[in-house]
N, C-alpha and C positions, 0 to 999 in steps of 0.2 A: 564374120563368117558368112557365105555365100545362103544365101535361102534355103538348097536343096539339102546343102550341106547338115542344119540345123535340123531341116525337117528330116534327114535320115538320122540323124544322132537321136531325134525324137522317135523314130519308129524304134528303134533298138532298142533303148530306154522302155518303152511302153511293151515291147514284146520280153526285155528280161519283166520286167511287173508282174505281165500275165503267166510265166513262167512261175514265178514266187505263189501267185495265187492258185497258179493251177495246184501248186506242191502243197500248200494248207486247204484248201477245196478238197485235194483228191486225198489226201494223205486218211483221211477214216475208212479210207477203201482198203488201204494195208491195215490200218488199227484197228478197225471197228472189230473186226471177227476175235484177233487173240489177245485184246484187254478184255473186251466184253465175256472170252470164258476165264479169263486168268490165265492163260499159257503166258504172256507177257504182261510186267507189270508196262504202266503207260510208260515211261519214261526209255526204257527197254524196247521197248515196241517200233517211238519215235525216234530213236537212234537209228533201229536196225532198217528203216522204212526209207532214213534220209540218205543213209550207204548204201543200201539196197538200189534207191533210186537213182542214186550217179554214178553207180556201177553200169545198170540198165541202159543210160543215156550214152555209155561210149560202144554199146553193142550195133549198132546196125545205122542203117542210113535211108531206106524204102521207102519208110516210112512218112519219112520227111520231105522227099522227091515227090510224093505222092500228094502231099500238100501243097507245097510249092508248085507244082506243075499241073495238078489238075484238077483244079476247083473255080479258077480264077484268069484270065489270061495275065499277062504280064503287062501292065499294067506302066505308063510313060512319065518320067522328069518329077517335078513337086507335086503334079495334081496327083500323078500314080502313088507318092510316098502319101499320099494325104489319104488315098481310100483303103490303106493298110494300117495308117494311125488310128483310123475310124473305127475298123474292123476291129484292133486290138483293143479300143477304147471301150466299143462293145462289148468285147467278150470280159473284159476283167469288172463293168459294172453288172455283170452277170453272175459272174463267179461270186462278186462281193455279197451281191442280195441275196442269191439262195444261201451262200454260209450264214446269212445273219438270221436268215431264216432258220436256217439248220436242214435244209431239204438237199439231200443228194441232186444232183443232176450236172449232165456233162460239159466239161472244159471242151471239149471237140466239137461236140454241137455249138456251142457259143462262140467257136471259133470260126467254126465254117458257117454257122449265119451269119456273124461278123463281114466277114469277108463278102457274101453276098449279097446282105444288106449295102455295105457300101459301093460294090462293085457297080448295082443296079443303080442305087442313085446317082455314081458318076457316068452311066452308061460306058460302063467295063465293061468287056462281054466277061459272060457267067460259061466257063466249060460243065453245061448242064448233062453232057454225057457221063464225064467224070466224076460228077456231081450222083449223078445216081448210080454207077458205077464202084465207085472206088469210097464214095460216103456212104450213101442211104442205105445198101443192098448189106453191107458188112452191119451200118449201126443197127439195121433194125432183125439181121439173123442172128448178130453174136449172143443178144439176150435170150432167145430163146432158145438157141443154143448150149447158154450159159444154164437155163433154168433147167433143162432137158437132163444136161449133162449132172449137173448139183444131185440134180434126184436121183438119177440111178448111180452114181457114185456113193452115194449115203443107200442107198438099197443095198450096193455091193457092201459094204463096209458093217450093214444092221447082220446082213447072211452071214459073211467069213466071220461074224465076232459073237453069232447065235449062242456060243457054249461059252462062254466067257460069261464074268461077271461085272455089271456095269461099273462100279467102281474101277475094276483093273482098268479098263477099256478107256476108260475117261481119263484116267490117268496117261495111260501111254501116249494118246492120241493126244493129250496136254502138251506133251513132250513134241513128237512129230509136229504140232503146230508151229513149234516153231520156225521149220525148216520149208513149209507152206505158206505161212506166211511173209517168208522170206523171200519166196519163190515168185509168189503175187508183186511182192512189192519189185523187185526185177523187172519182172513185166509192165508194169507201170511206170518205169523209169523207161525201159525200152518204148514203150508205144506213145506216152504224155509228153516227152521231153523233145521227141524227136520234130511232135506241131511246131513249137515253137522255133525250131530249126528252120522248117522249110519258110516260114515268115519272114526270116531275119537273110536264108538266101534270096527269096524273092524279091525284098527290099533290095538286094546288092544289085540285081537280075537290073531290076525297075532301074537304079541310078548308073547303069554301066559299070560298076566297077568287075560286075564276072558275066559271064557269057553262060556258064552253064551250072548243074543244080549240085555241084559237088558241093558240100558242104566242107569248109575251112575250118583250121580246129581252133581259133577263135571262135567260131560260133558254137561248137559243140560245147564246148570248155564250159562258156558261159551260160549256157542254156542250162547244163546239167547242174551250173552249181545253182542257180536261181531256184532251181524246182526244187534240191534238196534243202537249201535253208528257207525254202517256202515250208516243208515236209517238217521241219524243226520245231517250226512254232505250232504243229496238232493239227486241232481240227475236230476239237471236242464237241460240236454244235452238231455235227452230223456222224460223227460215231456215236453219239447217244440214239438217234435215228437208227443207225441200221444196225446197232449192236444191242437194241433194247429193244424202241416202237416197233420195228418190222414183225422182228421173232425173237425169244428168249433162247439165245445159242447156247448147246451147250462143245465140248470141246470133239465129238466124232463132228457134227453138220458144221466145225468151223472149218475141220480141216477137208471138208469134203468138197466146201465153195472155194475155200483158199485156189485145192488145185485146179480144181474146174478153171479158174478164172484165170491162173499160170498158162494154160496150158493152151486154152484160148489165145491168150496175150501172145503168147511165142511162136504161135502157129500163125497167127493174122502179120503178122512184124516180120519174121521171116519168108516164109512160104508164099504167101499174097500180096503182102507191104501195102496193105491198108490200115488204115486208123479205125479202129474200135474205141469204144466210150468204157472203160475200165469201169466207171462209176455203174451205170446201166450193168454189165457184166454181172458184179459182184453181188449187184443189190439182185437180179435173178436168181442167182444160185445159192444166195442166202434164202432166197423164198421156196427155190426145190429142193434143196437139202432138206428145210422146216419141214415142207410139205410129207415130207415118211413120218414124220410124226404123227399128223392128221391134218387136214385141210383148215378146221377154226383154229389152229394154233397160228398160223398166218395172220396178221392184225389189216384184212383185207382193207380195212379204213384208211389207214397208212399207208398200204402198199397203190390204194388208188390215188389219194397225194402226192407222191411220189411220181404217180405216171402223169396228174395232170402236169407237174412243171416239167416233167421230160418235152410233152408235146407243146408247150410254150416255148422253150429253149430256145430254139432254131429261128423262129416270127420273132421271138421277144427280142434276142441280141442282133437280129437283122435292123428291128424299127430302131435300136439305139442307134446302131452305130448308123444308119443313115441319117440320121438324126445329128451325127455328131458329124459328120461327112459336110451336111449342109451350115455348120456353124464354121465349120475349118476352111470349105471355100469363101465365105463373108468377112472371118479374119484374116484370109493371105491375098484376099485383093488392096 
């Protein structure tokens, strides 16, 4: 088998991985909220999270174009398959340690530091415009966004249910979680599944076999199924974080992050075709929702854990994978 040849079978391989991890990583982002009130038992939860999710992955394509094209330039022959194995290499020993950790934090982030990280140590050029653009400006409004919106949604939801008694309330909204959380998990298959898309075009980009960022339904196929039987196996190390540590959910502030986070997810995928961090999203508007409770109900200790590995993310999975970039060019000489 030709070098190039071997080295693209290995980015694909390594980009469905990251694809699998991303889908047990992210998957407490669907869970966390409606095990942790009981709207769904777990197993219930992780079904409806791993359909949900490869339903999402065949909706749109922006998304992916928008990874693929502008974060990174396109990148030549073995050495360019080499700074995308790196990237990916990156991003999945990222994903691994905070799951083992049990700390939330984002596959997108570790993906696009990935990418950066190795870009810079091949001297790739980095599209720094796109870069802030089309990554930073969305990662870093959609949480506050997210939290903004969490709040006054659960404000809405405390007022229209005033005269009601919280038992009914809790119930029905038990119910409704359902179809919120279903909703979330869609968007999450829409925005997470589609990263790893633009990678695996990119790769085809870098070895010539396509010219442009359409995405083939080989690649689609395979990405969506990666993520959902990543989604399969849980994800209980970080559902007990944000479905316990953060705040004690009960079932009106699950479904009021649920939507928030839907709603976000289908608006950034659609409308703007940027990548948001699902994880960041949800873990917000679990904490504005909480917040109509009272502000110490917030487990402020955790929620700054939490932000410290958001802001390592991005440096952290940059130094791997350059790291891993320079052991890949010592082995293929």
């Amino acid at each position: 088998m030709p070098p190039e040849t071997a080295t693209l079978a290995a980015v694909v391989l390594a980009a469905l991985v990251f694809a699998f991890t991303n889908g047990f990583h992210d998957a407490a982002n669907s869970l966390a909220t409606a095990v942790s009130t009981r709207a769904l038992t777990p197993r219930a939860a992780v079904t409806m999270a791993a359909s949900m999710n490869l339903v999402g992955a065949f909706l749109g394509e922006g998304v992916a174009r928008t990874i693929g094209r502008d974060i990174i330039a396109p990148p030549h022959g073995t050495d360019g398959l080499a700074v995308l194995l790196a990237a990916l290499i990156g991003a999945i020993a990222w994903n691994v340690a905070t799951w083992y950790k049990g700390m939330p934090s984002s596959s997108s982030h570790a993906l696009v530091g990935g990418m950066i990280g190795a870009a810079l140590a091949s001297a790739t050029t980095v599209e720094w415009r796109g870069v802030a653009i089309d990554f930073a400006v969305p990662m870093v409004v959609s949480p506050l966004i997210g939290g903004v919106v969490g709040y006054l949604v659960m404000l809405a939801i405390l007022w229209g249910c005033r005269n009601t008694t919280p038992r009914r309330v809790s119930r029905k909204f038990r119910i409704a979680q359902s179809v919120s959380a279903a909703a979330m998990a869609l968007g999450n298959g829409l925005q997470d599944a589609q990263k790893t898309m633009g990678v695996l075009v990119l790769a085809l980009i870098t070895t010539g076999y396509q010219s442009t960022y359409d995405l083939p339904p080989w690649v689609v196929v395979s990405a969506a199924v990666a993520m959902s039987l990543g989604t399969l196996t849980g994800g209980g190390r970080i559902m007990r974080t944000l479905g316990r540590r953060v705040i004690r959910l009960d079932a009106t502030r699950g479904f009021a992050a649920e939507s928030t986070v839907a709603v976000v997810s289908y608006a950034t995928a659609f409308i703007w075709q940027v990548p948001i961090s699902s994880t960041h999203t949800v873990t917000s508007a679990i904490i504005g929702a909480g917040a109509t409770r009272r502000l110490s109900a917030v487990r402020w200790g955790v929620a700054g854990d939490i932000m410290g590995v958001w802001l390592m993310t991005l440096p952290g999975s940059a130094a791997v994978a350059a790291g891993v970039y320079g052991a890949l060019v010592l082995l293929m000489r």
